[in-house]
PADOGU-542733 format. One line per field, with one value per residue: residue in three letters; x, y, z of N, C-alpha, C in turn. Coordinates in steps of 0.1 Angstrom, whole numbers, plus 5000, padded with zeros to 4 digits. Example, Ala and Ser with C-alpha at 12.3 -4.5 7.8 and 13.67 -1.06 7.14 Angstrom:
BEGIN
rest	ALA,SER
neast	5132,5128
nnorth	4943,4978
nup	5078,5071
caeast	5123,5137
canorth	4955,4989
caup	5078,5071
ceast	5132,5129
cnorth	4967,5000
cup	5078,5079
//
This chain:
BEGIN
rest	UNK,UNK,UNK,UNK,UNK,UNK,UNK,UNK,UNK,UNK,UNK,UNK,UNK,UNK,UNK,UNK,UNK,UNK,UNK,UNK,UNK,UNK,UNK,UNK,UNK,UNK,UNK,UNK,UNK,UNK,UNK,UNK,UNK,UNK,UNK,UNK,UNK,UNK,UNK,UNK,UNK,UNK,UNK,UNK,UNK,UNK,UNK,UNK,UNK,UNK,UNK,UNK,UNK,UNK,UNK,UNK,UNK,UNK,UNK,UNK,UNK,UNK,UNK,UNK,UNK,UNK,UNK,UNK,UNK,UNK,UNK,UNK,UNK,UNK,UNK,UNK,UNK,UNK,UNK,UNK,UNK,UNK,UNK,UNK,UNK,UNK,UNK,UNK,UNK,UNK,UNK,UNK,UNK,UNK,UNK,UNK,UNK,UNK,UNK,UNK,UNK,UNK,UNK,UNK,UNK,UNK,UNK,UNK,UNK,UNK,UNK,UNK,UNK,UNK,UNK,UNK,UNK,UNK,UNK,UNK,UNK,UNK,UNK,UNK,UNK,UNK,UNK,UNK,UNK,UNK,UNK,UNK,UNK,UNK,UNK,UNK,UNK,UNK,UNK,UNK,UNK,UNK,UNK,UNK,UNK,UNK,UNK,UNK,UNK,UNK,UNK,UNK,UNK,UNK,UNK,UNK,UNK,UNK,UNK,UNK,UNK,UNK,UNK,UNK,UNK,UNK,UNK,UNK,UNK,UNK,UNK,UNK,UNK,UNK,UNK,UNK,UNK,UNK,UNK,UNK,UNK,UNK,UNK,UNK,UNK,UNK,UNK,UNK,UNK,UNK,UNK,UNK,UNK,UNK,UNK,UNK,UNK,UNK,UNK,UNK,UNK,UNK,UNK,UNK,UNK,UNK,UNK,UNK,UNK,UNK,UNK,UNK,UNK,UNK,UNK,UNK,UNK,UNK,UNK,UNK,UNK,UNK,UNK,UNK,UNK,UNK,UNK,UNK,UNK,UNK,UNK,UNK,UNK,UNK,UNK,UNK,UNK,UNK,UNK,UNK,UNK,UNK,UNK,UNK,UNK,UNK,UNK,UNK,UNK,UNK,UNK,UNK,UNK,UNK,UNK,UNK,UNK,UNK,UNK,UNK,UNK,UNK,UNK,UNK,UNK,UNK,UNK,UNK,UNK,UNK,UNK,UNK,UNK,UNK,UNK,UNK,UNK,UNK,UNK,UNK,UNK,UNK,UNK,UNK,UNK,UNK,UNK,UNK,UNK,UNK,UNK,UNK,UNK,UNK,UNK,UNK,UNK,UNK,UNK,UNK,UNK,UNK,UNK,UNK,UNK,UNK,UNK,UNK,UNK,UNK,UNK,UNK,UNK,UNK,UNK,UNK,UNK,UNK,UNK,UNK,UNK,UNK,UNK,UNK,UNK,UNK,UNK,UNK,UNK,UNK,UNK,UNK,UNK,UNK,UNK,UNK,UNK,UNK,UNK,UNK,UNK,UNK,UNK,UNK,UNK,UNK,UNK,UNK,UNK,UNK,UNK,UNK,UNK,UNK,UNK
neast	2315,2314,2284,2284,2257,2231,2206,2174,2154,2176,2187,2162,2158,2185,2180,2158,2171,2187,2178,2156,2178,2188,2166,2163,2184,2199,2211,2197,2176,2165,2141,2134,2126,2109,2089,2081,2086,2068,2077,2075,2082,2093,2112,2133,2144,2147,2167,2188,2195,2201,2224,2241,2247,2260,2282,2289,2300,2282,2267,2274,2279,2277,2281,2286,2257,2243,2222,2222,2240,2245,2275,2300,2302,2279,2261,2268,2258,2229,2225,2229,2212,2192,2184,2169,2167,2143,2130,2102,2075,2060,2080,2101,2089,2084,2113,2120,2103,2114,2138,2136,2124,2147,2174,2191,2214,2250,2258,2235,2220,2241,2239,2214,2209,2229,2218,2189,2196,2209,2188,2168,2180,2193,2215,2250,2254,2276,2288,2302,2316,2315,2337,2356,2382,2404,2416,2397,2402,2381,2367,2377,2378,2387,2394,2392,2405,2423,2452,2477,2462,2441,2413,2410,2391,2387,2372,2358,2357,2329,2315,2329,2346,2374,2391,2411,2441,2461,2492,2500,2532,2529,2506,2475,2450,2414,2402,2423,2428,2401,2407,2428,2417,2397,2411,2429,2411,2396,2419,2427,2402,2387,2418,2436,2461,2487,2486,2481,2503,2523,2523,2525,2545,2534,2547,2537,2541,2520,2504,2516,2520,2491,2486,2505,2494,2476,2477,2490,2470,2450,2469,2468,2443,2447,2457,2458,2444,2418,2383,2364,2344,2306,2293,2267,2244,2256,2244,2221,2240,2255,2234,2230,2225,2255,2277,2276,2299,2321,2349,2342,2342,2370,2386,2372,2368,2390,2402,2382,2390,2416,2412,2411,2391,2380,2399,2404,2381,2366,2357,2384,2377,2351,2319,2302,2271,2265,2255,2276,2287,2302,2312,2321,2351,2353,2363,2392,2405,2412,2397,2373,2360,2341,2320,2293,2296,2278,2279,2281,2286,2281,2272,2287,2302,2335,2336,2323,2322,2310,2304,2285,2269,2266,2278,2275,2268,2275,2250,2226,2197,2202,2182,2166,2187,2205,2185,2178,2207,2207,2188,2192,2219,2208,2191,2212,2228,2212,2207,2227,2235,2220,2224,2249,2244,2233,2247,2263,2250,2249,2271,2277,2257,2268,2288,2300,2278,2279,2283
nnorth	0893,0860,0834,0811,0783,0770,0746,0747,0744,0749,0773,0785,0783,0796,0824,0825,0823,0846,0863,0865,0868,0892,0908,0898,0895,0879,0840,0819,0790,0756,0751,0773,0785,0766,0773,0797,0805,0787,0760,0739,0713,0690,0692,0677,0678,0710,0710,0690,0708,0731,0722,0711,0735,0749,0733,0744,0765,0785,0797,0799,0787,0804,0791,0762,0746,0766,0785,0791,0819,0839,0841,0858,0849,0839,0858,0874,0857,0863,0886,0888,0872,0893,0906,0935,0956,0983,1013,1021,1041,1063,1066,1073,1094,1117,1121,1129,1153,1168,1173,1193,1216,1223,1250,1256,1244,1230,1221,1222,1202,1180,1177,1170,1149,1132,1130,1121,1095,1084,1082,1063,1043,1035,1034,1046,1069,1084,1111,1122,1152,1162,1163,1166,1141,1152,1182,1206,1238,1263,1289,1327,1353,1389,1410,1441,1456,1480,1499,1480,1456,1426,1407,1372,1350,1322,1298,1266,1236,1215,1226,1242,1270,1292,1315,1343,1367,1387,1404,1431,1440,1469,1498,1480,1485,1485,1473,1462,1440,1430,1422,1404,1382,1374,1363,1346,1328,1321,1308,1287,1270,1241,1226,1211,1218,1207,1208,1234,1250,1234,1249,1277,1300,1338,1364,1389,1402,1405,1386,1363,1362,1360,1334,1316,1317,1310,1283,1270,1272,1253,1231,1227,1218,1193,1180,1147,1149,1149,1165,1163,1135,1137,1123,1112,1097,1078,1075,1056,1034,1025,1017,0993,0960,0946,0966,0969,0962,0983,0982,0974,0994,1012,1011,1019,1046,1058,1061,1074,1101,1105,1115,1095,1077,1077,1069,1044,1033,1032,1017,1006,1007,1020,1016,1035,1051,1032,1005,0989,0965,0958,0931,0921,0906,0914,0939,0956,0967,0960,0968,0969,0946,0939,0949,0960,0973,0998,1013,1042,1056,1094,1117,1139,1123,1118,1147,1158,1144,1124,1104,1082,1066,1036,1025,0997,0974,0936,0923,0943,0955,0946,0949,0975,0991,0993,0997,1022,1041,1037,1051,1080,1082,1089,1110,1132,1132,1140,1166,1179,1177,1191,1218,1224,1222,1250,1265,1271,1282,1302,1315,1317,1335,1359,1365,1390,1400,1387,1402
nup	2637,2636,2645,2666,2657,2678,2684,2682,2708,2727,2719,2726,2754,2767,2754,2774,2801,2799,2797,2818,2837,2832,2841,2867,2881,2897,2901,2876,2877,2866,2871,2882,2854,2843,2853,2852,2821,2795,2777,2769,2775,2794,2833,2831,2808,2805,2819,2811,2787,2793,2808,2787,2774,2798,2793,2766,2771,2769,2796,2830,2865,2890,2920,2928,2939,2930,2907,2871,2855,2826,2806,2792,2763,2764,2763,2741,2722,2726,2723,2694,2684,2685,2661,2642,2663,2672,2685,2707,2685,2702,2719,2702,2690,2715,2723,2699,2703,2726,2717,2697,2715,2728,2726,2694,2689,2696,2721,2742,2721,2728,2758,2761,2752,2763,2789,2781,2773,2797,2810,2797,2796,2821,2827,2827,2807,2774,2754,2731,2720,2683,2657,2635,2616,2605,2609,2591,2576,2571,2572,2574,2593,2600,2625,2631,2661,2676,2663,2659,2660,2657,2657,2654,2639,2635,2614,2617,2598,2603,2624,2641,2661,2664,2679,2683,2692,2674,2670,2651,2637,2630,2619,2608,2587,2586,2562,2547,2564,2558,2529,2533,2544,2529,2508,2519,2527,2502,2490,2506,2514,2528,2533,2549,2585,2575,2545,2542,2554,2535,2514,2487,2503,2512,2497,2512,2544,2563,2557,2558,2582,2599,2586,2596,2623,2620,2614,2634,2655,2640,2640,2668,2678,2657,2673,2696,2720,2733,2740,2772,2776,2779,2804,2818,2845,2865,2890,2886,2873,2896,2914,2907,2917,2911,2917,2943,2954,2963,2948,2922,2908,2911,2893,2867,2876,2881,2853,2844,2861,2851,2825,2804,2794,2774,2747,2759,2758,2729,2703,2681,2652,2647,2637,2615,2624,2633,2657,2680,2701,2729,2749,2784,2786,2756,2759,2754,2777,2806,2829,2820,2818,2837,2825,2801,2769,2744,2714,2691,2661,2651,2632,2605,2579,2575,2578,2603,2631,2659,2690,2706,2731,2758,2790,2809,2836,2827,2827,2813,2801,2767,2740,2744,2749,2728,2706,2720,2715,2690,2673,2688,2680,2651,2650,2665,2642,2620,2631,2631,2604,2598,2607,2596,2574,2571,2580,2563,2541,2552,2553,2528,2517,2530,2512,2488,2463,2426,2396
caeast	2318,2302,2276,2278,2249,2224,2196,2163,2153,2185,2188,2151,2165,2191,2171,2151,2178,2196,2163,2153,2188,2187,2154,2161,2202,2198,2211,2184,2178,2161,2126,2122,2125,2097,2076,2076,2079,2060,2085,2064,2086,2093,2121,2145,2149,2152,2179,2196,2202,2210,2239,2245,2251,2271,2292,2293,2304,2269,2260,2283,2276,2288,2282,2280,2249,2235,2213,2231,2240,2246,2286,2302,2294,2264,2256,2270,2247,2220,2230,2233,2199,2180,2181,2172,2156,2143,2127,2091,2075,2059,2093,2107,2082,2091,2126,2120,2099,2123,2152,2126,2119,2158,2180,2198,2235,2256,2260,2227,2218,2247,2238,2198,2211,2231,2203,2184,2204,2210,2177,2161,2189,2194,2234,2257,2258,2284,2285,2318,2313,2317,2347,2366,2387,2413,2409,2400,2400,2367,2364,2383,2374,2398,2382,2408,2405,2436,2456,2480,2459,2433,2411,2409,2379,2388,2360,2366,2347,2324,2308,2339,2351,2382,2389,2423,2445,2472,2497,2510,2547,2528,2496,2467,2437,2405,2402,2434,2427,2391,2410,2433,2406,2388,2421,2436,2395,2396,2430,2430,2392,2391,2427,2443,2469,2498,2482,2480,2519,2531,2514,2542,2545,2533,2557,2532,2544,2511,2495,2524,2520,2481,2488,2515,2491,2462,2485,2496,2460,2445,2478,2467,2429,2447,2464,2449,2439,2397,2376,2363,2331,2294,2292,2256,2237,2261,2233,2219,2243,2259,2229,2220,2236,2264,2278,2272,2312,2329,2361,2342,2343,2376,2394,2365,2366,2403,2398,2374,2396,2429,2402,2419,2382,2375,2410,2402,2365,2361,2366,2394,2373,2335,2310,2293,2257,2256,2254,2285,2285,2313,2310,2334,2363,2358,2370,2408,2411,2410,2395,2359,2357,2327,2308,2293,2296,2271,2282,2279,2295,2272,2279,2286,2314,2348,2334,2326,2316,2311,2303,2272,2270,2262,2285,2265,2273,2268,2233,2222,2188,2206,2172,2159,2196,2207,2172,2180,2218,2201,2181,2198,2226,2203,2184,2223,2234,2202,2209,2243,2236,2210,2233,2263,2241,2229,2258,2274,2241,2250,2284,2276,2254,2280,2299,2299,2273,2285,2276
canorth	0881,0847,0830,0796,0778,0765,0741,0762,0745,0755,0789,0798,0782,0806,0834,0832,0824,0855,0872,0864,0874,0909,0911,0897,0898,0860,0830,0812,0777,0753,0751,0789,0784,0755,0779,0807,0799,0775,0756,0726,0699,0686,0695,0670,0682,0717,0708,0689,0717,0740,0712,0715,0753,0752,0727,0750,0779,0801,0801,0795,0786,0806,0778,0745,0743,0777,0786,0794,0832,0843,0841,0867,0839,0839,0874,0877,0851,0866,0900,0885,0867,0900,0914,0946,0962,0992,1021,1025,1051,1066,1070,1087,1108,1126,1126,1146,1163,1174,1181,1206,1222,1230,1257,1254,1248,1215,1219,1217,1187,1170,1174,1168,1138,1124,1129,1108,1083,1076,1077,1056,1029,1035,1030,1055,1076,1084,1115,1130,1166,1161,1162,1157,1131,1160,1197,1215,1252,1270,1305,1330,1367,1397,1423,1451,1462,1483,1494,1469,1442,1421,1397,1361,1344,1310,1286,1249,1223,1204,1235,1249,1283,1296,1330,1350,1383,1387,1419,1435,1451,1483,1492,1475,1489,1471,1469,1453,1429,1416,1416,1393,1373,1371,1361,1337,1319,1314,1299,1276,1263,1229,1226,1204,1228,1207,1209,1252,1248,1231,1261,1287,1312,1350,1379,1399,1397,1404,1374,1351,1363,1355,1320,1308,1316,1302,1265,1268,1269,1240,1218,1222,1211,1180,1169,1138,1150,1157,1172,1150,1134,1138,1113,1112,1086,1072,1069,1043,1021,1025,1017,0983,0951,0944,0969,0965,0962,0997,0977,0968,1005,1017,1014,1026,1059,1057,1061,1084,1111,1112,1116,1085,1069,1074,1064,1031,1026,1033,1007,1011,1007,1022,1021,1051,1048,1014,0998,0984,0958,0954,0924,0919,0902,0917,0948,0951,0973,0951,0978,0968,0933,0939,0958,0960,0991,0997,1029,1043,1071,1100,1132,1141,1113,1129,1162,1159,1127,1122,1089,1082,1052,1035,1019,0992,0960,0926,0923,0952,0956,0951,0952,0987,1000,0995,1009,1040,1041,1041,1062,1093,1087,1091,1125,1141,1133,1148,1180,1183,1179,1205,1230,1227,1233,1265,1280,1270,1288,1318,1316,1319,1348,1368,1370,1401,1394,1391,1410
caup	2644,2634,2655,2662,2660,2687,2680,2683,2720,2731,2716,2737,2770,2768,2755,2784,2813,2799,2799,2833,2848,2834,2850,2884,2889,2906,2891,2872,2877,2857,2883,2880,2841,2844,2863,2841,2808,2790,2766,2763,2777,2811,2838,2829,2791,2805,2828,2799,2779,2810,2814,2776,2776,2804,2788,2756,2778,2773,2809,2840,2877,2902,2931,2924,2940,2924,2892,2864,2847,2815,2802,2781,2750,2761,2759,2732,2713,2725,2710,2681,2679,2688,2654,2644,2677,2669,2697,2700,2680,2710,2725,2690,2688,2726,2721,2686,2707,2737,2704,2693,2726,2732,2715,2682,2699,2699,2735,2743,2717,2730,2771,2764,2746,2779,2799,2780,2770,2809,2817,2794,2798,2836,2831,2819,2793,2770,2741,2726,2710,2669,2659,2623,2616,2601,2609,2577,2572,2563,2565,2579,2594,2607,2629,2640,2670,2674,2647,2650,2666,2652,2665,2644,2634,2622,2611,2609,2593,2621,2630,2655,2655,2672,2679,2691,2692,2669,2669,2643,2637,2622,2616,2596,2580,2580,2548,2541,2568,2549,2517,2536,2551,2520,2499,2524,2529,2493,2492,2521,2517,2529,2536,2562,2586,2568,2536,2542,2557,2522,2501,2486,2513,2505,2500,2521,2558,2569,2554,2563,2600,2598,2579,2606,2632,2623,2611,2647,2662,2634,2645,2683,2670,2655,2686,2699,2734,2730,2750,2782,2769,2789,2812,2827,2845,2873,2901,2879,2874,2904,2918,2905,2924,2905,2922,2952,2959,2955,2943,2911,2897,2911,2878,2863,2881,2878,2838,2842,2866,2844,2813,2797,2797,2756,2741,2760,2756,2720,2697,2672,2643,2652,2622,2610,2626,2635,2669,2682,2713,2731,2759,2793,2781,2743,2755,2755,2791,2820,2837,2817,2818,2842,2818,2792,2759,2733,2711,2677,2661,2648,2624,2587,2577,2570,2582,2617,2640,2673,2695,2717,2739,2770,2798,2822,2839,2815,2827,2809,2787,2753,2732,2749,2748,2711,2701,2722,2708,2671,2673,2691,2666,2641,2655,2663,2629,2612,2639,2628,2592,2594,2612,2590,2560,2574,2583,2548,2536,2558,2547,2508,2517,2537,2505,2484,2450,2417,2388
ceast	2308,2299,2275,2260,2238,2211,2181,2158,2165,2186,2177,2157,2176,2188,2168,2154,2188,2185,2154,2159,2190,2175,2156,2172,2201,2203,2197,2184,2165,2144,2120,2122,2112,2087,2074,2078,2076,2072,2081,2071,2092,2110,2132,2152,2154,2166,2190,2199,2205,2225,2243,2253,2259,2286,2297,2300,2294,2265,2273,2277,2282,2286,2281,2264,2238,2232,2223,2232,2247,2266,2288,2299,2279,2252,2257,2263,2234,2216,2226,2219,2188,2178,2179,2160,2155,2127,2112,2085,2068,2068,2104,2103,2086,2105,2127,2115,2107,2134,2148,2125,2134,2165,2190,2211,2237,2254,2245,2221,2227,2246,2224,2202,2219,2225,2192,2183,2207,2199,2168,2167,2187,2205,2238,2260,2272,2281,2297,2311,2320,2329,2356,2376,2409,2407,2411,2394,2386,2363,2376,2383,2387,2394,2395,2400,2410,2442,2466,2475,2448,2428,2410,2403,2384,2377,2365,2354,2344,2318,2319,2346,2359,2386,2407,2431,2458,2476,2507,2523,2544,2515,2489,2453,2426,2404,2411,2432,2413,2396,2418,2429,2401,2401,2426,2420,2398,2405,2430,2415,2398,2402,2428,2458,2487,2496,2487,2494,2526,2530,2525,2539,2543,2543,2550,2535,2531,2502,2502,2522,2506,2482,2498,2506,2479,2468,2487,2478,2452,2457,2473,2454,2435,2451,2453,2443,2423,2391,2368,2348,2320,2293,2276,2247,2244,2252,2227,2224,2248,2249,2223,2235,2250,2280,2277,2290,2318,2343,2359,2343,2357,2382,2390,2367,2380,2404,2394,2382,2407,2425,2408,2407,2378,2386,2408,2388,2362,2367,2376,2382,2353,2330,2299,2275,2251,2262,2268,2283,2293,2311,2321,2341,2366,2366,2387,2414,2406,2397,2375,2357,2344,2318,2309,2291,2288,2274,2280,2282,2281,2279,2276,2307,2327,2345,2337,2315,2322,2307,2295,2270,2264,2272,2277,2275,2266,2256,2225,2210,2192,2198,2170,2174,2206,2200,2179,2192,2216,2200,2189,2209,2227,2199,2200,2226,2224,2209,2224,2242,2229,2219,2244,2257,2237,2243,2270,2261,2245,2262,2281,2271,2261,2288,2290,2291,2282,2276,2276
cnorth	0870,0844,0815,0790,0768,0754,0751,0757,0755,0774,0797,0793,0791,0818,0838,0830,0841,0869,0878,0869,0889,0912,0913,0898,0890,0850,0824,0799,0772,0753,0764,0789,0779,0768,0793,0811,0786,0774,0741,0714,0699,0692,0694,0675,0696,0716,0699,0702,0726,0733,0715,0727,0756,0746,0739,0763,0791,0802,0792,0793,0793,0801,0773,0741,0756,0776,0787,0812,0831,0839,0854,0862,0839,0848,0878,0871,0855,0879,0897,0877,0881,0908,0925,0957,0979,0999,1023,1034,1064,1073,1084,1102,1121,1123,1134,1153,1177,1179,1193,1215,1230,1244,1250,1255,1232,1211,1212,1206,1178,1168,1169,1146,1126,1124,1120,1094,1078,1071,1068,1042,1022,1028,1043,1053,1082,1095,1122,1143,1162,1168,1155,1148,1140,1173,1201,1228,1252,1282,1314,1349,1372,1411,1431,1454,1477,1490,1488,1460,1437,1406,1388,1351,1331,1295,1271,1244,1213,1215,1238,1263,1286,1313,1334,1361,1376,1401,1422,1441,1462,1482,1488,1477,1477,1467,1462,1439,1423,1414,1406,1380,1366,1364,1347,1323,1309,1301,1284,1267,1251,1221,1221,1217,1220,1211,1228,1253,1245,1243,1268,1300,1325,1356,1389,1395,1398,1392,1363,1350,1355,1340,1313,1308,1307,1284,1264,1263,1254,1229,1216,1217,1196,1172,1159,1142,1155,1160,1158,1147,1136,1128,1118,1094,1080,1067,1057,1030,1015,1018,0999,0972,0947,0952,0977,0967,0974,0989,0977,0980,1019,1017,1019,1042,1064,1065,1077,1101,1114,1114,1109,1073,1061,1065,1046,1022,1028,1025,1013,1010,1008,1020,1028,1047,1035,1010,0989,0981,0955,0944,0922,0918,0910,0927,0949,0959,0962,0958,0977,0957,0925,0944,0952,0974,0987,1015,1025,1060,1081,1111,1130,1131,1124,1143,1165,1148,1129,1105,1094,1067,1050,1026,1014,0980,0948,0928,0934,0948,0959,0954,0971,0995,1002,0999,1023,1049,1045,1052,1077,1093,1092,1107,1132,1140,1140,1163,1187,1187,1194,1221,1231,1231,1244,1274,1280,1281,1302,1324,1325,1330,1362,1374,1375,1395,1394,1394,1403
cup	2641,2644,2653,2665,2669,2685,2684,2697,2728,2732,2724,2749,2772,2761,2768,2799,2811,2802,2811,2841,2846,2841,2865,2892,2896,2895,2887,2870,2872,2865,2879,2862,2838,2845,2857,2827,2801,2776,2762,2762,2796,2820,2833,2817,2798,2813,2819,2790,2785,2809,2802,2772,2784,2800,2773,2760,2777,2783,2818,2853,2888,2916,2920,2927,2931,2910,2885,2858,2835,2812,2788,2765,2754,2757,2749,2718,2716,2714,2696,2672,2678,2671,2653,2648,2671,2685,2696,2694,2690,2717,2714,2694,2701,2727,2710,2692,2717,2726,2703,2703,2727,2721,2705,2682,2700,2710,2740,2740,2722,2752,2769,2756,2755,2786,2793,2778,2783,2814,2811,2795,2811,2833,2823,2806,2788,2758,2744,2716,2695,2666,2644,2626,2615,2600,2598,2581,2565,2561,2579,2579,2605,2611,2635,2648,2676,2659,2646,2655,2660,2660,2647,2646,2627,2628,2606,2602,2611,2629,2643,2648,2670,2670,2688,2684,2682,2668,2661,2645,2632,2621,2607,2593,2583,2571,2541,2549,2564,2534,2523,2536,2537,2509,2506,2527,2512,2489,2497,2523,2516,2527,2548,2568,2575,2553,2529,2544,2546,2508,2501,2497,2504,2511,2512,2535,2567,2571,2558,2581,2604,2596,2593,2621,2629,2618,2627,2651,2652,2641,2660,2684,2664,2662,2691,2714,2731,2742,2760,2776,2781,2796,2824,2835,2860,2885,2897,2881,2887,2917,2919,2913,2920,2911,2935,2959,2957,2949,2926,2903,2899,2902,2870,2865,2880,2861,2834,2850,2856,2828,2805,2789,2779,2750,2747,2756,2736,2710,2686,2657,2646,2637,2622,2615,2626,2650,2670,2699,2718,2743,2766,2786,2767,2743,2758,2768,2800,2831,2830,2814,2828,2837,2804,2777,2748,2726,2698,2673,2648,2640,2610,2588,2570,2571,2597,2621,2657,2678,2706,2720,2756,2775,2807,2821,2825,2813,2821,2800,2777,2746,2731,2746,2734,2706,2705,2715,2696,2672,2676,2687,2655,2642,2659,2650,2619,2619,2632,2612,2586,2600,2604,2576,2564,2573,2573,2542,2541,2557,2534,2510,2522,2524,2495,2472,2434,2406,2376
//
C-alpha cells in the first residue's frame, strides 16, 4: 500500500498525537501536545496542522468540542513511518531462553509462544498449529497387532503423524506388512493423497486396502476445517477502555465460539515471515472494524506453516507488537526447521543399510 506523503511538521504532529493516544486512550488536543512535546513553534501552528490532518482524514474528532484521535488513515501512516522495529536484545535473549527451558514438542512451543505473545503485547494472542499448504505423504509403518489387524503409522510432511486400525479379510504376517510399509513409503514419498489415488492400483489386495485407507485419512487432513487456534491473553484486552462496552466484542466472541475466527481474520494473501498490519476498516469482517491484526505466517514454506499474531483495539502499541510478531515467527520457524530435520535424520537411520 503506498503512503501518501505528509510534510515533515505534519508527519511529527501526528506521530506524536497518535503516540500520545495509545498511551493515554483520551483525545489529544493541541495544549496537551504544546505541553509535552517540544516542536519548536507556537500553539497556533500546532493547531493549524491538527486542523490540516483532520481535514486530510488522519485524525478525527469525536466532539466537536473534544481533542482529536487517531483515524484508521492515520494509523495506518503511522505504521508505515515506523520502519523496521525490531525487539530488544534483552527481550530475545529471555524468550530464547524460556524456548530452551520447555520440551521438544510443537504443542508446547506453540502454547509458551501464546503466553508470550499476550503478555508482552497485553492484547490477544493468536498461533495456528503448522500446517502444509497440501498434505504430502512421508513415511509409512504397519505394526500387527492381531493377525488380521494392524495398526497404521502414517507420517505426513509438517511433522504430523496419524495412526489407526485396519482389518484384514485373512491373516497378515509382519513381515509382509513391513515389506508393504517399506514398498508403499517408497512409492508414495511426497505424494499429495490425489497424486497417490491417480497411481496404477496394485494387484495385491492387501496393499490396495492399506493405499485406500490411508488416501481416505490424507483427503480428511486436506479438508479446510483446522484445528481451533490458541487464543491467549483476553484479560488484557478486555481490560483496556475501549472496551469498556460489552457490545464492542459480541461479534468478536461470536467468531470465536462457532470457530469461524481464522477463516475471517487471516488475510488472504499472508507473507512468509513478514509482519502484516491489518487496520479497522482494512479488514473485510465487520465484526473487526474495532481492532486492530498484526500476524505473520511462520514454518518451512510449502512444507508446513503456521500463523502467529495479535488481535487489540486500534490503539494498540504497533512498534512493541510487530517487533514481538518478528521475532516469535522467526524462533518457531527455526524450532520447526530444526525438528523436521531431525526426524528426517531419524527417518534415514531407521532404514535397513546398504551394502
Amino acid at each position: 500500500m503506498s503512503k501518501a506523503v505528509l510534510s515533515r511538521r505534519a508527519e511529527l504532529v501526528l506521530k506524536h498525537v497518535v503516540g500520545q493516544y495509545i498511551a493515554r486512550a483520551v483525545p489529544i488536543a493541541s495544549q496537551s501536545l504544546l505541553r509535552s512535546v517540544d516542536l519548536g513553534v507556537c500553539s497556533a501552528t500546532i493547531r493549524h496542522e491538527m486542523a490540516h490532518l483532520e481535514q486530510e482524514g488522519y485524525i478525527i474528532r469525536p466532539h466537536t468540542s473534544a481533542g482529536c484521535i487517531p483515524s484508521d488513515k492515520g494509523y495506518r501512516y503511522y505504521v508505515q513511518t515506523l520502519g523496521e522495529v525490531a525487539l530488544p536484545l534483552e527481550e530475545q535473549r529471555m524468550i530464547s531462553h524460556l524456548f530452551h527451558q520447555v520440551e521438544e514438542d510443537i504443542e508446547e512451543w506453540l502454547n509458551l509462544a501464546a503466553t508470550l505473545l499476550a503478555r508482552l503485547t497485553q492484547n490477544v494472542a493468536l498461533v495456528t498449529m503448522p500446517k502444509p499448504a497440501d498434505c504430502k505423504f512421508k513415511h509409512l509403518e504397519l505394526i500387527s497387532l492381531r493377525e488380521s489387524v494392524a495398526l497404521a503409522v502414517l507420517v505426513l510432511h509438517g511433522a504430523r503423524v496419524r495412526q489407526w486400525l485396519i482389518k484384514f479379510d485373512r491373516p497378515v504376517s509382519q513381515e509382509t506388512l513391513t515389506a508393504i510399509a517399506s514398498k508403499l513409503s517408497a512409492a508414495y514419498a511426497g505424494l499429495s493423497s490425489a497424486r497417490i489415488a491417480a497411481k496404477k492400483t496394485s494387484s495385491d489386495e492387501i496393499e490396495q486396502q492399506v493405499t485406500n485407507h490411508l488416501i481416505r485419512v490424507m483427503q480428511t487432513e486436506d479438508e479446510p476445517v483446522q484445528e481451533p487456534p490458541r487464543l491467549e491473553g483476553w484479560y488484557f484486552m478486555l481490560n483496556q477502555p475501549e472496551f469498556n462496552e460489552a457490545r464492542k466484542v459480541l461479534n468478536l466472541m461470536e467468531l470465536v465460539e462457532q470457530r469461524s475466527l481464522l477463516k475471517h481474520i487471516l488475510p488472504k494473501k499472508l507473507p512468509f515471515r513478514k509482519v502484516q498490519v491489518v487496520i479497522g476498516t482494512e479488514n473485510r469482517e465487520e465484526a473487526f472494524h474495532d481492532y486492530s491484526v498484526v500476524m505473520s505466517r511462520y514454518g518451512i514454506p510449502h512444507e508446513a506453516e503456521g500463523a502467529v499474531g495479535v488481535i487489540g483495539p486500534k490503539r494498540m502499541p504497533y512498534a512493541q507488537t510487530i517487533a514481538v510478531v518478528r521475532y516469535l515467527s522467526s524462533v518457531l520457524s527455526e524450532l520447526l526447521v530444526r525438528l523436521y530435520g531431525r526426524e528426517e535424520t531419524e527417518r534415514q537411520r531407521s532404514k535397513p543399510g546398504e551394502n
